[in-house]
N, C-alpha and C positions, 0 to 999 in steps of 0.2 A: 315303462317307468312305474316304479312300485308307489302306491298310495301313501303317505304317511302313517296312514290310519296301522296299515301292515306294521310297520315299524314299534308302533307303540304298542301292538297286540304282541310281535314277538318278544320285544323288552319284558313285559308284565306274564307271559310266558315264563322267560327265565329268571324272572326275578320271582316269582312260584318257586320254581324247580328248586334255584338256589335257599329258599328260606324253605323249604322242604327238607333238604339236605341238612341244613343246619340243625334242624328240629329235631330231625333225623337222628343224626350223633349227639347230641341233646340228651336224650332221649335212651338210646344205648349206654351214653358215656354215664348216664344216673342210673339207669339197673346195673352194669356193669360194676359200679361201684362202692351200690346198695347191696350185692351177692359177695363182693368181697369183705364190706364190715361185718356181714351180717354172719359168714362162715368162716372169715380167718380173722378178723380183728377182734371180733366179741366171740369167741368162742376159745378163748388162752386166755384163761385167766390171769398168767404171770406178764400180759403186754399192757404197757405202761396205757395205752386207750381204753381200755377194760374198766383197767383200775380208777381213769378218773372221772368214766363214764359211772360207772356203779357207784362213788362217793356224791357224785351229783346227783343220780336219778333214784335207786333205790332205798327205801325204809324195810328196814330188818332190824332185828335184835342182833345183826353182827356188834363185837365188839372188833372195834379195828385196828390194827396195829399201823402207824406214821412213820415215815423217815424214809432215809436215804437204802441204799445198795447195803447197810450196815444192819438195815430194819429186814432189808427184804432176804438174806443170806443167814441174820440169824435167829432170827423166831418163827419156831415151826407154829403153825397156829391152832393146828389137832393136835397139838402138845400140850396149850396151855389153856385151849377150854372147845367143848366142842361144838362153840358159833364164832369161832375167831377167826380173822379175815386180814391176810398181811397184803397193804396198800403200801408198801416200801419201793421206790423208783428210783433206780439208781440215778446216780450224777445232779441229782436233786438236792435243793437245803433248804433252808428253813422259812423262806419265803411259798411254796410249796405246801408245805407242812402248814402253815397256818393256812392256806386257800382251804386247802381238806380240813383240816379242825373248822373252820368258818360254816363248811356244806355237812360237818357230822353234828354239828351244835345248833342247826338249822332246823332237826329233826325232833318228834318227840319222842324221845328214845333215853332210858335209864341205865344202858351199859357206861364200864369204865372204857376211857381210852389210854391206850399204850402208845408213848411214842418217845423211841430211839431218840437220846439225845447224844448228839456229837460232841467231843470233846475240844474241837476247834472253834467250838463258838457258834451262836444264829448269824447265818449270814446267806444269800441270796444265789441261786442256782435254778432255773426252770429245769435244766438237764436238757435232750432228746422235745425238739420242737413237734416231733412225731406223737407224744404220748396225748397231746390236747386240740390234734386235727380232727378227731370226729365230733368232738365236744365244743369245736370252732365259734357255734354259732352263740354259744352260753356268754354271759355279760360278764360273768367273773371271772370266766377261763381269757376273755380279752382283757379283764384286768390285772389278771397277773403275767400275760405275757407281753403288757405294754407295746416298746417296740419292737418286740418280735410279731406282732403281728402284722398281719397283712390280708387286703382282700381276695388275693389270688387264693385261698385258704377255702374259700370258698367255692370254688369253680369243682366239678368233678372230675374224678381219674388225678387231674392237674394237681391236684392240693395235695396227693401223697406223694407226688413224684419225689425218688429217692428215699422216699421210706418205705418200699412194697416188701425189699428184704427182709427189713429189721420184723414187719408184722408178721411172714413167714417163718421167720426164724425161730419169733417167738414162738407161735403156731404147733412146729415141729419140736422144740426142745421139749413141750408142753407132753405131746402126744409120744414121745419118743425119748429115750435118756441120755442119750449124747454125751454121759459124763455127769451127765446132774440131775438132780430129785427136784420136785417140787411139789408144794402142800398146801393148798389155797391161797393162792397169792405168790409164795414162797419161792426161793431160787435158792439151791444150794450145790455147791462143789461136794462130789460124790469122790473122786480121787484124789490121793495123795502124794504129796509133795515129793523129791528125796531131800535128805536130810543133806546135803552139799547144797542144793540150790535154796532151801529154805535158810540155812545159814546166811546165804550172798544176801536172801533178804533182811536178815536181823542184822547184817553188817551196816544196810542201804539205810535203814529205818534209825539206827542209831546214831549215824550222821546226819539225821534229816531233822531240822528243828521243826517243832509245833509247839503253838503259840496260842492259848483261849482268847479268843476277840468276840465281843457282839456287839453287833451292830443292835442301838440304841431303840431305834427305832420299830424294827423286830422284835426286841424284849418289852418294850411295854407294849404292844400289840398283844402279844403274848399272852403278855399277864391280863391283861381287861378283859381276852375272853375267857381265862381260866378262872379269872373272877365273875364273871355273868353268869356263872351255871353252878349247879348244883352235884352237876355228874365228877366220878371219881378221874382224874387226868394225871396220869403216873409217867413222869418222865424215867428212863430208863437208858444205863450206862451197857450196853451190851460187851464180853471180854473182849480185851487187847490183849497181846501178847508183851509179857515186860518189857522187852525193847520198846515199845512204843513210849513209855514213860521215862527211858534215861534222858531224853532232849525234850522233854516238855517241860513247860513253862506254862503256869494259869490257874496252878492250886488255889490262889487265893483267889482270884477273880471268880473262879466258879464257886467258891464257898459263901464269897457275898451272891449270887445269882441265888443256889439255893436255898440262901437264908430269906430272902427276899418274898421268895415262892412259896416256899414253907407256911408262911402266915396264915395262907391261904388254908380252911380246913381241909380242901377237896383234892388238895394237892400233894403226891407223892414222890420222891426221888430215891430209885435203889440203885445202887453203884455197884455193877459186877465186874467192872474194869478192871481189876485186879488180881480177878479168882486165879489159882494155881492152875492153871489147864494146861497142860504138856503141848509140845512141839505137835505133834500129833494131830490135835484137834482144832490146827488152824490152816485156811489155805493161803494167808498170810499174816502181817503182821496187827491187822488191823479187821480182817474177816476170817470167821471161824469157817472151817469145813463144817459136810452135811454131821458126822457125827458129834461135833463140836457143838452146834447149832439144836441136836437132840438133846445135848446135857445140859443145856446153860438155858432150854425152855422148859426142861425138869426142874430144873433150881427155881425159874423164872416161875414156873404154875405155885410151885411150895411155896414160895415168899407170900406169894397174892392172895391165895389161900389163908397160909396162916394172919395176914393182916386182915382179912375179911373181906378183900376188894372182891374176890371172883369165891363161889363157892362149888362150884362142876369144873374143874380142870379135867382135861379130855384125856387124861393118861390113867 
């Protein structure tokens, strides 16, 4: 008959081994997933984690370019000065946009900021929960993903699961053209459309109403910090394709918006929404292709220039 004693020695035995084992993978599971941010997450500049890593942690004289899939498709940013840095995240709105203007207005830094404004109005989108899992642990990155957050976010390996694609993907589009260019930050559609299927899209688009809405809330956010600062903050209508404009509605709402804004010394609005740009130079109705996206950050440097915002345009 065995001692008790035996009993309790093999238990604290295994109970070693097991909390070994668990350290163990612990341990692997955090290198493991410190070598994957550290050589495919931060190392693409066009992957949404990059971009909100670097608006958090780094000071530079970038001037940075804001907004959605509309910012990041079309302003080259060695087109328009050569320290310009496009933070555009697709499926993002303007709740987003103000997190980033909040952590560039944090900084002491005297460049202007550019940032794409939509013509549907300020209203709220994080996009892709993936683009603010390495930046998890930051207090304002849980404050704009409210309930989206979670503490499994934390855990390693675990916290990307289902997003290890998206970060390769990006990775490789980065390192490789698959079809598209990119330019610090930048994503752009390098091939073009045919003239049949881009049709089917200006048929889609011209049935489709859009309507300017802002949420209230958002707008005077907005304005308080483009009032707190001194630096130039140029909101910016990037081209549509005229189909976008037959079913819209909100001319006048956004003329009081920019009249509002305007007051502001610091504040600028140029509306390129409407330039003549051919069939050609879009990869649909609402985002320009890669050479579309060349001409309209040509136009875009000239404006800035001649109003005195930017004086070294990178072209």
């Amino acid at each position: 008959m065995e001692k008790p004693f035996s009993y309790i020695f093999s238990f604290k035995n295994y109970f070693v081994f097991v909390f070994g084992v668990i350290i163990a993978v612990f341990l692997t599971g955090y290198f493991v997933t410190s070598q994957f941010e550290k050589h495919i997450i931060l190392s693409s500049q066009i992957s949404g984690p990059y971009k909100v890593n670097r608006i958090i942690s780094e000071m530079d004289n970038t001037i940075p370019i804001f907004g959605s899939s509309r910012a990041e498709g079309s302003f080259v940013p060695s087109l328009i000065s050569e320290n310009c840095f496009n933070f555009g995240l697709s499926g993002t709105q303007d709740d987003v946009i103000l997190f980033m203007l909040k952590e560039e207005l944090s900084k002491n830094k005297n460049e202007p900021i550019l940032i794409n404004f939509d013509l549907d109005g300020m209203n709220y989108s994080i996009g892709d929960i993936g683009n603010y899992l390495y930046n998890i642990s930051n207090e304002n990155v849980k404050l704009l993903l409210k309930d989206e957050y979670s503490p499994i976010y934390s855990i390693p390996i675990v916290k990307y699961y289902g997003k290890y694609d998206r970060y390769i993907s990006a990775y490789l589009k980065e390192k490789e053209s698959f079809g598209r260019k990119t330019d610090n930050g930048g994503v752009y559609y390098s091939q073009l459309r045919t003239e049949k299927y881009f049709n089917t899209l200006v048929e889609e688009r011209i049935q489709t109403k859009t309507v300017f809405r802002n949420d209230k809330t958002l707008e005077n956010e907005f304005y308080k910090l483009v009032e707190s600062t001194n630096r130039e903050i140029i909101f910016i209508v990037s081209p549509n394709h005229y189909s976008y404009y037959i079913n819209f509605s909100g001319i006048d709402e956004i003329n009081k918006f920019t009249k509002r804004y305007s007051e502001l010394s610091n504040f600028h609005f140029l509306d390129f929404g409407k330039v003549d740009f051919p069939d050609s130079l879009f990869f649909n109705t609402t985002h320009l292709n890669y050479d579309g996206a060349v001409l309209f950050s040509e136009m875009l440097a000239d404006s800035l220039k001649s109003r005195k915002i930017l004086t070294n345009p990178g072209f």
